[in-house]
C-alpha positions as CSV (number, residue, x, y, z in Angstrom):
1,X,33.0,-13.5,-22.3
2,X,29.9,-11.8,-21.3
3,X,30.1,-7.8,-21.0
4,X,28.6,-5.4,-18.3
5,X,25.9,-4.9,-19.4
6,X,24.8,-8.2,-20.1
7,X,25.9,-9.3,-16.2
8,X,23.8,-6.7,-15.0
9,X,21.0,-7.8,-16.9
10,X,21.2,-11.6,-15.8
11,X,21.7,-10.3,-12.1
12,X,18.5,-8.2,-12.2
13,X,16.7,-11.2,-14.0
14,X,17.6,-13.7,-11.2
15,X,16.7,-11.1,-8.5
16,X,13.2,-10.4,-10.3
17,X,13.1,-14.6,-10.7
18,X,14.0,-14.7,-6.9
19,X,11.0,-12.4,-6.0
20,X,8.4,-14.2,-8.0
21,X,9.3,-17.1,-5.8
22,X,8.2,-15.3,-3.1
23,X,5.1,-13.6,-4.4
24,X,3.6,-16.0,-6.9
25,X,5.0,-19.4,-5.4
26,X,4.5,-18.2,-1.9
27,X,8.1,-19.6,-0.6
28,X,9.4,-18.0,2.6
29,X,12.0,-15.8,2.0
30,X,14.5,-17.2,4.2
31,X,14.0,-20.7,1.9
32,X,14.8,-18.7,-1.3
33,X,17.3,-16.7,0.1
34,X,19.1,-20.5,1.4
35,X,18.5,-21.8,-2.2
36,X,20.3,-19.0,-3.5
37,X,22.9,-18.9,-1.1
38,X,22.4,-14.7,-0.2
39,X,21.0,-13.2,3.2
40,X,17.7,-12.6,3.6
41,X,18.2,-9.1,4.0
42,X,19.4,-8.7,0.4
43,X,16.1,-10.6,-0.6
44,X,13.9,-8.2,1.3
45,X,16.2,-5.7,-0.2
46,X,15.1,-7.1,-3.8
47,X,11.3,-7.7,-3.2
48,X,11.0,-3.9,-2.1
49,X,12.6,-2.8,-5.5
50,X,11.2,-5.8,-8.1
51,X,8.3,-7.2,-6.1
52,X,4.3,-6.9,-6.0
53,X,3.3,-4.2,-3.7
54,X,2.4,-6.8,-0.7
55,X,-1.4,-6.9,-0.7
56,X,-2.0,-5.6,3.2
57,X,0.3,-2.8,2.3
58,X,-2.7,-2.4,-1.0
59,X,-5.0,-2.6,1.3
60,X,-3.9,-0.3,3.8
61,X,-3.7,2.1,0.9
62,X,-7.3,1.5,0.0
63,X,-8.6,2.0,3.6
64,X,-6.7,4.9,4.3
65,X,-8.4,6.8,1.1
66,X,-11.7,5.5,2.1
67,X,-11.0,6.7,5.7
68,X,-10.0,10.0,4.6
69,X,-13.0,9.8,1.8
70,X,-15.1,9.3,5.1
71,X,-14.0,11.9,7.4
72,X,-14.5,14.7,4.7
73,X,-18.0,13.2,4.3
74,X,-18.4,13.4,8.6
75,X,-17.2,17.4,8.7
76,X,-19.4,18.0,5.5
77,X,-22.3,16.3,7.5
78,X,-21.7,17.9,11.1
79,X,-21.6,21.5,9.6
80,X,-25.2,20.8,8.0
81,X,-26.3,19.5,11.0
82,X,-25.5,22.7,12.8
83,X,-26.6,24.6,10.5
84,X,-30.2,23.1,10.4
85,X,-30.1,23.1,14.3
86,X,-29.4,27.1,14.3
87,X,-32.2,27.5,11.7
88,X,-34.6,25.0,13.6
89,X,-33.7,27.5,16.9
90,X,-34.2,30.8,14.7
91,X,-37.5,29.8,13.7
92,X,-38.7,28.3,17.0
93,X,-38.0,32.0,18.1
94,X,-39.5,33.7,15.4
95,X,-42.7,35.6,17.0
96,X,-44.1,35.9,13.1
């Protein structure tokens, strides 16, 4: 007879198994989760916890760093700007 622990460990394996179906092999997850004879729920449930970070979610990461990266670069930008164009105005003024 197998003990806890074991259990536990062939559950999570079959779960992880179950999620590289999805990721690698690219089946729907409502196929697997018919295979398997679970909800699709609980397979969502599993790919958030044992599967690859979905690559649009990556990517939405990525872009949201290089929009933030951007932005900073903008305001650093802007404020030089102004400060050139006050300097451009002070000397246009300057009688000496």
């Amino acid at each position: 007879m197998r003990g806890v622990y074991e259990r536990q460990t062939l559950y999570r394996r079959i779960q992880e198994r179950s999620c590289q179906q999805v990721t690698e092999r690219e089946y729907s997850v409502s196929d697997v989760a018919k295979r398997l004879g679970t909800t699709t729920h609980s397979l969502y449930g599993w790919l958030k916890k044992y599967g690859e970070p979905n690559p649009r979610q990556a990517d939405k990461a990525d872009l949201s760093a290089e929009n933030a990266r951007l932005k900073a670069g903008l305001k650093r930008m802007t404020e030089e700007r102004d400060i050139l164009k006050k300097a451009a105005k002070y000397f246009a003024n300057d009688p000496g």
